[in-house]
N, C-alpha and C positions, 0 to 999 in steps of 0.2 A: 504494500500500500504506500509504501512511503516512497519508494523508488518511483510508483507511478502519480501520486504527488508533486515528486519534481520535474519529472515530464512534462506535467501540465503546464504547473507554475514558469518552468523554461519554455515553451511553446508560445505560453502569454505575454513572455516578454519581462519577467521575474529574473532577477540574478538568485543565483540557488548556492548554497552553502547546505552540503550534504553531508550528515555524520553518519556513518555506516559501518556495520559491524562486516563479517565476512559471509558474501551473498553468492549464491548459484547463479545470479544475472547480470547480466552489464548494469554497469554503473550508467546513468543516464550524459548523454553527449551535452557538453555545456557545460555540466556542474561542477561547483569548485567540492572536489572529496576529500574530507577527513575520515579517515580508517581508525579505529578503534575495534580491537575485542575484548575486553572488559568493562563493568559498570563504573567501574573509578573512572577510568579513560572516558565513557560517554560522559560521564558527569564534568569532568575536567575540560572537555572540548566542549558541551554544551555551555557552561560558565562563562566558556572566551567567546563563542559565537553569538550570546545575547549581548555581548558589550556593541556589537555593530549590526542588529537586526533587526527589522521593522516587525516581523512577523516571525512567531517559533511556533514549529507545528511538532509536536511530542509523538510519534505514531508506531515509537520502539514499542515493542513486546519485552520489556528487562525481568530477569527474573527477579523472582522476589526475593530470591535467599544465595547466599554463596556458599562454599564451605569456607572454612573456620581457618582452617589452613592448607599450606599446597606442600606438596613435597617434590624434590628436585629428581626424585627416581622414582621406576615404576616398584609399586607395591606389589609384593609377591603374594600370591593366592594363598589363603591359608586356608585351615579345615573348620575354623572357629567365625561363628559369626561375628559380623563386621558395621558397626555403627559409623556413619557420616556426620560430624557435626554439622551444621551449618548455621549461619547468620545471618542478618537481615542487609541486603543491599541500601545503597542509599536511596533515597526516594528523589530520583533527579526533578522532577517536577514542582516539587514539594520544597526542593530546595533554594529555587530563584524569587528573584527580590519582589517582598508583596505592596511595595510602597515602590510611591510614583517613575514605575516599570513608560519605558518609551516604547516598547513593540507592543506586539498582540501573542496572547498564546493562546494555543489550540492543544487542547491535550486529546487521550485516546481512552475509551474506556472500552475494555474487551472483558465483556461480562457472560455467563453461565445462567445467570436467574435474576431475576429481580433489576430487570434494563434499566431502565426508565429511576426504580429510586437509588443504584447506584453510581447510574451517571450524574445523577442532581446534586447527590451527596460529593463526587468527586470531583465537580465542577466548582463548587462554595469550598471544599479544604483545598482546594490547590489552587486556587484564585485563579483558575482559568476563565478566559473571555468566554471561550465554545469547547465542549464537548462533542467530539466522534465518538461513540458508541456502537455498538454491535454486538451480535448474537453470538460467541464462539462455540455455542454448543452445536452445532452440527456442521457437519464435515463438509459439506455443500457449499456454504459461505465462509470468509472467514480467512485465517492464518494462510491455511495450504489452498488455496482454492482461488481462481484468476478473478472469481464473482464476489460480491460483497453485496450487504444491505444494511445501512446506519441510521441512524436519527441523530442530529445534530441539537444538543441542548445548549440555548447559547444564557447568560449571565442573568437578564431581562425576564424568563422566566418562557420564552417563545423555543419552539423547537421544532426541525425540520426533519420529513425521512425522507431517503433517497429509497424509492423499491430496488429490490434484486436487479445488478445489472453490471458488468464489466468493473474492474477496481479503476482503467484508467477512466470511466463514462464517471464513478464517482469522483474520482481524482478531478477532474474539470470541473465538474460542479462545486466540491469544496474551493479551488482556487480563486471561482468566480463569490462563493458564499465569500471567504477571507480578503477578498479585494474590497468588496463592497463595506465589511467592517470594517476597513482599515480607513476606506476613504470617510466612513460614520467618524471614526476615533478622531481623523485629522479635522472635520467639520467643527467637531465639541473641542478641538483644542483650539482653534483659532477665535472662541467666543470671546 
């Protein structure tokens, strides 16, 4: 989704600053790419890329936990079961500035049950402007799948769905939803 995000957004005429973890697809033609495979490293590149961005569109899948520690050699099989610590990732969304922010953020909410009241909820704890949401319980839509179907919850309390349809057919419509916010955001700041 995010990769066809920046298609659009480069198509429209958007400069693109892409953070990207390691993908089976081309990188989109245009895009300025930062590579990262870890959540420190998104969080660390996200940090430096809101210092110069109009718009931050959040649409990583991070996991939510890490392990605890790494070890520099391969663990040998043993016959005794085997626990994994893990720990909680950082919350990169969560973690950018909630006072007087110059861009726009668009976060992702990739929910199992209850759309609609945990998009709202994580639209208000992450002071995002809009919420992307979606169904990731069926395999149809979704993570692995070329197709998507979302509702956009934006700040104001109004919300948009896009029905089932291509990621890049949503990709454009998001680009066009986040253009028209953006030009709103600059209208209310020149009052």
């Amino acid at each position: 989704m995010g990769y066809a995000i920046a298609e659009a957004a480069l198509a429209s005429g958007h400069k693109v600053e892409l953070i990207t973890g390691p993908a089976s697809i081309p990188s989109p033609r245009g895009a300025e790419i930062v590579s990262v495979t870890t959540s420190d490293e998104l969080h660390d590149a996200v940090h430096r890329a809101v210092r110069k961005c109009d718009v931050l569109v959040m649409c990583a899948a991070v996991s939510d936990y890490k392990p605890a520690a790494r070890s520099g050699r391969k663990m040998k099989k043993r016959k005794v079961p085997f626990a994994l610590k893990l720990i909680p990732t950082r919350d990169i969304l969560a973690s950018l500035s909630q006072e007087n922010r110059d861009y726009l953020v668009v976060g992702f909410a990739a929910e199992t049950h209850d759309l609609k009241r945990n998009a709202q909820k994580k639209l208000r704890a992450k002071n995002c402007d809009a919420i992307v949401a979606n169904d990731v319980s069926s395999s149809e839509t979704g993570m692995e799948s070329d197709e998507n179907e979302v509702t956009i919850f934006f700040r104001n309390g109004e919300s948009k769905k896009i029905s089932r349809t291509s990621k890049k057919n949503i990709a454009r419509e998001l680009v066009k939803i986040i253009a028209k916010m953006w030009e709103k955001s600059l209208t209310k700041k020149s009052w």
